[in-house]
C-alpha positions as CSV (number, residue, x, y, z in Angstrom):
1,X,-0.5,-53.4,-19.3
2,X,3.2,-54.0,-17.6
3,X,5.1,-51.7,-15.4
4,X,6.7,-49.0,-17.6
5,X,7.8,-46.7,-15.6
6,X,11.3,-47.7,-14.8
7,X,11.7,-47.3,-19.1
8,X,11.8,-43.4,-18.7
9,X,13.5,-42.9,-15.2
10,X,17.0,-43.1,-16.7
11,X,18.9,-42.0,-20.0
12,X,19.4,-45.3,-22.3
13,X,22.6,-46.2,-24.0
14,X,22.4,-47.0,-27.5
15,X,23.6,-50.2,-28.1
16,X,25.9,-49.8,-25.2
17,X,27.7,-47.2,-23.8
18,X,30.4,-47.2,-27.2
19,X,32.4,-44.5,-28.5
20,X,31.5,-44.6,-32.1
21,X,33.3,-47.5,-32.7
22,X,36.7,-46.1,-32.2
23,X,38.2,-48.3,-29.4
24,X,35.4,-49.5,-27.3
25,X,32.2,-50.7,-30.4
26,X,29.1,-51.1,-30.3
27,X,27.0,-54.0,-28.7
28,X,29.9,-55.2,-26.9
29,X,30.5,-56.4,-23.4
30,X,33.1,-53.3,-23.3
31,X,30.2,-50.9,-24.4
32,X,27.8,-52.8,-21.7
33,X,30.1,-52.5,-19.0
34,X,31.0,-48.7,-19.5
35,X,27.0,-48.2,-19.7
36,X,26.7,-50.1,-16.2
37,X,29.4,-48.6,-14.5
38,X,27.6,-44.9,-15.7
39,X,24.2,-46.4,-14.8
40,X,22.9,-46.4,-18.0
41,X,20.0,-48.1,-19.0
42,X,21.1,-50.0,-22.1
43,X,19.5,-50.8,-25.9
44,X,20.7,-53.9,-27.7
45,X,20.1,-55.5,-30.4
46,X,19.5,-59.0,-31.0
47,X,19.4,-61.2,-34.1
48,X,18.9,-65.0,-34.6
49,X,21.7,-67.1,-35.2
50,X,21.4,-70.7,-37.3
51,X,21.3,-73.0,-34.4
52,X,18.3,-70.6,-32.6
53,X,20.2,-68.8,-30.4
54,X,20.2,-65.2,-30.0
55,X,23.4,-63.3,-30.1
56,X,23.7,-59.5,-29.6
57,X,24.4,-57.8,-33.2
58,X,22.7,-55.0,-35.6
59,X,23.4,-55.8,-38.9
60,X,22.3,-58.7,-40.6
61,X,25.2,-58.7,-42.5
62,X,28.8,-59.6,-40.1
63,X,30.9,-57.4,-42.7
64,X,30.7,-53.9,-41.0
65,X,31.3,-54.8,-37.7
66,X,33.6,-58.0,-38.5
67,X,35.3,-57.7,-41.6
68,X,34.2,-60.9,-42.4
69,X,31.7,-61.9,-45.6
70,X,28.3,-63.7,-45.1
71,X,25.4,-63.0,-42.9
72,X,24.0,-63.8,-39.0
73,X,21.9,-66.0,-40.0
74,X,24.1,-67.9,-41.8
75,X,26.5,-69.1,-38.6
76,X,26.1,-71.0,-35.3
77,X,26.2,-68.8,-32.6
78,X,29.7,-71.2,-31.1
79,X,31.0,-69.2,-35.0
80,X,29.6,-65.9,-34.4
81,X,30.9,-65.6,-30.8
82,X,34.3,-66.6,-32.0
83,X,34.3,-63.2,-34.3
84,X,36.0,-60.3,-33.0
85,X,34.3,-56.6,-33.5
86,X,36.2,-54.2,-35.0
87,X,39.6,-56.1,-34.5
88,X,39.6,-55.3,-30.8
89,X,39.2,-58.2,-28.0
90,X,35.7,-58.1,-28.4
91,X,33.4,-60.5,-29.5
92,X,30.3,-61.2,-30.8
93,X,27.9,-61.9,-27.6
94,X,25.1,-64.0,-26.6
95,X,22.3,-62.6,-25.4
96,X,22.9,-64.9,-22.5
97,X,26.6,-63.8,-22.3
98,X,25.6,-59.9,-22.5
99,X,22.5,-60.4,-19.2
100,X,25.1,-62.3,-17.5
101,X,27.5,-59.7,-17.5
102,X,24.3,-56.7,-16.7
103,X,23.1,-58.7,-14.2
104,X,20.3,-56.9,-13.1
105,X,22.2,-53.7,-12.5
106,X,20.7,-51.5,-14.7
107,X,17.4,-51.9,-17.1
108,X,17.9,-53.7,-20.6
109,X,16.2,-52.9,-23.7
110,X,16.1,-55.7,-26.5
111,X,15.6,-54.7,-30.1
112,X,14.5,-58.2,-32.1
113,X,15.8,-57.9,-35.5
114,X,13.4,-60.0,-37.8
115,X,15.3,-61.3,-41.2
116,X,12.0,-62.7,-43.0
117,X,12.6,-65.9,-43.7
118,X,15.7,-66.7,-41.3
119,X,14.0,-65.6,-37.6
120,X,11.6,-68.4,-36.7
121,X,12.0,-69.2,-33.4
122,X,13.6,-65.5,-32.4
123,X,11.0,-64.6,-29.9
124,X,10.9,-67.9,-28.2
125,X,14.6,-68.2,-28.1
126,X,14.7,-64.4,-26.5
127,X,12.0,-65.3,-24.1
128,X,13.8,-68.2,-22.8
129,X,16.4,-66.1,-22.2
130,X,15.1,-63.9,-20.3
131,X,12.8,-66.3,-18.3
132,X,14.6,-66.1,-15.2
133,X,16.5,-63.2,-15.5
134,X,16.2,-60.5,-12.4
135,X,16.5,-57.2,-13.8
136,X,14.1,-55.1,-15.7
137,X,13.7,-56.0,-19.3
138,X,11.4,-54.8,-22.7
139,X,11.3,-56.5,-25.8
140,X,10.9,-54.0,-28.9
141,X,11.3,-54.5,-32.8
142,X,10.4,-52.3,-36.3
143,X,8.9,-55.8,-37.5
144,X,5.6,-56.3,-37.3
145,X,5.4,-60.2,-37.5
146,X,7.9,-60.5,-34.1
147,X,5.6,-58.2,-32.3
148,X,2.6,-60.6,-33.1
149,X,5.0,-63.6,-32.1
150,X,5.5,-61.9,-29.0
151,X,1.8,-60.8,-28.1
152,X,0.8,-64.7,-28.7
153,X,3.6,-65.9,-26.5
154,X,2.2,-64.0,-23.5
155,X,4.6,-63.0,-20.8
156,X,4.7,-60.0,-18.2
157,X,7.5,-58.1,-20.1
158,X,6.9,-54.7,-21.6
159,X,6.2,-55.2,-25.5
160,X,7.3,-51.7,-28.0
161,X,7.0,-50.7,-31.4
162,X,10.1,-49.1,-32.7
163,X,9.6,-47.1,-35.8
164,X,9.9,-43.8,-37.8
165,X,7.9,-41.9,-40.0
166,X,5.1,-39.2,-40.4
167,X,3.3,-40.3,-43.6
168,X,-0.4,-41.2,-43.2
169,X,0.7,-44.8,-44.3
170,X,3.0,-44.6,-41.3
171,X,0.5,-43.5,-39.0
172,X,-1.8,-46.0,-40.1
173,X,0.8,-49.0,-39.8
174,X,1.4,-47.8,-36.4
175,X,-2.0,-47.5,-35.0
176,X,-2.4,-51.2,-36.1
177,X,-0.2,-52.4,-33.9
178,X,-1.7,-51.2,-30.8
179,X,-4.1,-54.0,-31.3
180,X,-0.9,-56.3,-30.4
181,X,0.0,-55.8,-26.8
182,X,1.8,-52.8,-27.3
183,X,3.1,-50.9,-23.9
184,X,5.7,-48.6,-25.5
185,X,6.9,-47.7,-28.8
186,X,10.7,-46.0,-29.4
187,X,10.6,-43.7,-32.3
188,X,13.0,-42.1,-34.8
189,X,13.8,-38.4,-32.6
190,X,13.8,-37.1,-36.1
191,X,10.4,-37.5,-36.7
192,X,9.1,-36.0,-34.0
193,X,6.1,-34.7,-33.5
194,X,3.7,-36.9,-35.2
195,X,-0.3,-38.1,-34.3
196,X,0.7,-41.6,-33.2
197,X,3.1,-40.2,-30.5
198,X,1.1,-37.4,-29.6
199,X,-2.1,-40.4,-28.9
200,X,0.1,-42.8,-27.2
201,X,1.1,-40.1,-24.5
202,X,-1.7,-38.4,-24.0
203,X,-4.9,-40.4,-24.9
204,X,-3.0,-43.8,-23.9
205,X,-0.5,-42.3,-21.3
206,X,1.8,-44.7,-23.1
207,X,5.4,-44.2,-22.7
208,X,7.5,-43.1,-25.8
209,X,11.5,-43.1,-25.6
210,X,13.2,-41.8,-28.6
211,X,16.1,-42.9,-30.9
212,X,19.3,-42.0,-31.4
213,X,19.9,-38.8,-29.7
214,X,23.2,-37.4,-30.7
215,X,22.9,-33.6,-29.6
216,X,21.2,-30.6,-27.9
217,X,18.7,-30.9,-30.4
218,X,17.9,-34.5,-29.9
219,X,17.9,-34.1,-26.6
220,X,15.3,-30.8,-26.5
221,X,12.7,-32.4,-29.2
222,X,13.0,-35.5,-27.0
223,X,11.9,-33.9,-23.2
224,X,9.2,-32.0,-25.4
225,X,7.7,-34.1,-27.4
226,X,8.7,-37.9,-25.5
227,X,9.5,-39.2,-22.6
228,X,13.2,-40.3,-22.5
229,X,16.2,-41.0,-25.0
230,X,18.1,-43.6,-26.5
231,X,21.8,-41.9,-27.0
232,X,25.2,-42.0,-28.4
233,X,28.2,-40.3,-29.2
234,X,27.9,-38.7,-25.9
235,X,27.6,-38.6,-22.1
236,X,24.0,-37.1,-20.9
């Protein structure tokens, strides 16, 4: 199992350190840069664009955060980089773009978003990324079928399950990826307590770090019932 300890030692900035996506948005090299200069450890999240490379965004549609029509997948990542988010100087980045700018300086958390279908190639293209990188790094996703892609592509990085849920069908989908490499999992703050947290932490002693604190109360159920939180909105 990797090194996971540095994942809970400091508060995590969701998606960057942004301010709701008034002035300075969401997985932009603003939001990074205020994260690092706070010493942050960040979340972003990382979809594949059509010529394989992977560029930091959430949605799989570009409307929300570009005003503009279509979907990721749909563009090179030369035409998603030329977008500006939110009609401020930022843009779209590369993954490649974004650990340039971190550097190393404080840990990065990558969310793989799978689009079935339109994300072959997404782990490989996140692993190269990362191959030489010197800071610390984990890989996470909800989708199933990148976590498997990851697991069979080997590595020494940290491998979690993001998810939500307390339904016995969620529990069960859950425990069935701990067959898969798993050395973390981030789940919904929300939703917890819950068996599959309470096993990985205390039968396991497998980190969980929550998502996306907003308030007291996020942050209370998190130190109870986890092990560190993925925030916004404000300044721990």
């Amino acid at each position: 199992m990797q090194d996971t300890a540095w994942l809970t030692s400091r508060a995590i900035a969701h998606r960057g350190l942004h301010d709701m996506n008034r002035q300075r948005w969401e997985n932009t090299l603003s939001a990074f840069a205020a994260a690092v200069e706070r010493g942050y450890a960040i979340e972003c999240d990382v979809h594949r664009a059509a010529d394989g490379v992977p560029v930091v965004f959430h949605d799989e549609e570009l409307k929300r955060l570009t005003g503009r029509e279509g979907r990721v997948w749909q563009h090179t990542a030369a035409e998603l980089t030329g977008l500006s988010v939110g009609g401020t100087e930022d843009h779209i980045p590369s993954l490649s773009e974004m650990l340039a700018l971190v550097d190393g300086r404080v840990p990065v958390i990558v969310e793989l978003k799978g689009v079935a279908g339109h994300d072959q190639g997404l782990a490989e293209g996140v692993l190269e990324c990362l191959a030489d990188y010197p800071g610390e790094t984990a890989l996470m996703s909800f989708d199933h079928w990148i976590l498997r892609d990851l697991d069979r592509l080997g590595g020494n990085l940290p491998i979690g399950l993001t998810a939500h849920g307390r339904s016995m069908a969620d529990m069960e989908a859950h425990f069935s990826m701990l067959a898969h490499g798993i050395s973390f999992a981030s789940y919904c703050v929300d939703d917890l307590p819950n068996p599959f947290v309470s096993f990985l932490r205390e039968r396991l002693s497998i980190p969980v770090i929550t998502w996306t604190v907003r308030n007291e109360a996020g942050v209370e159920r998190t130190f109870r019932y986890a092990d560190q939180m993925t925030f916004e909105g404000f300044s721990p």
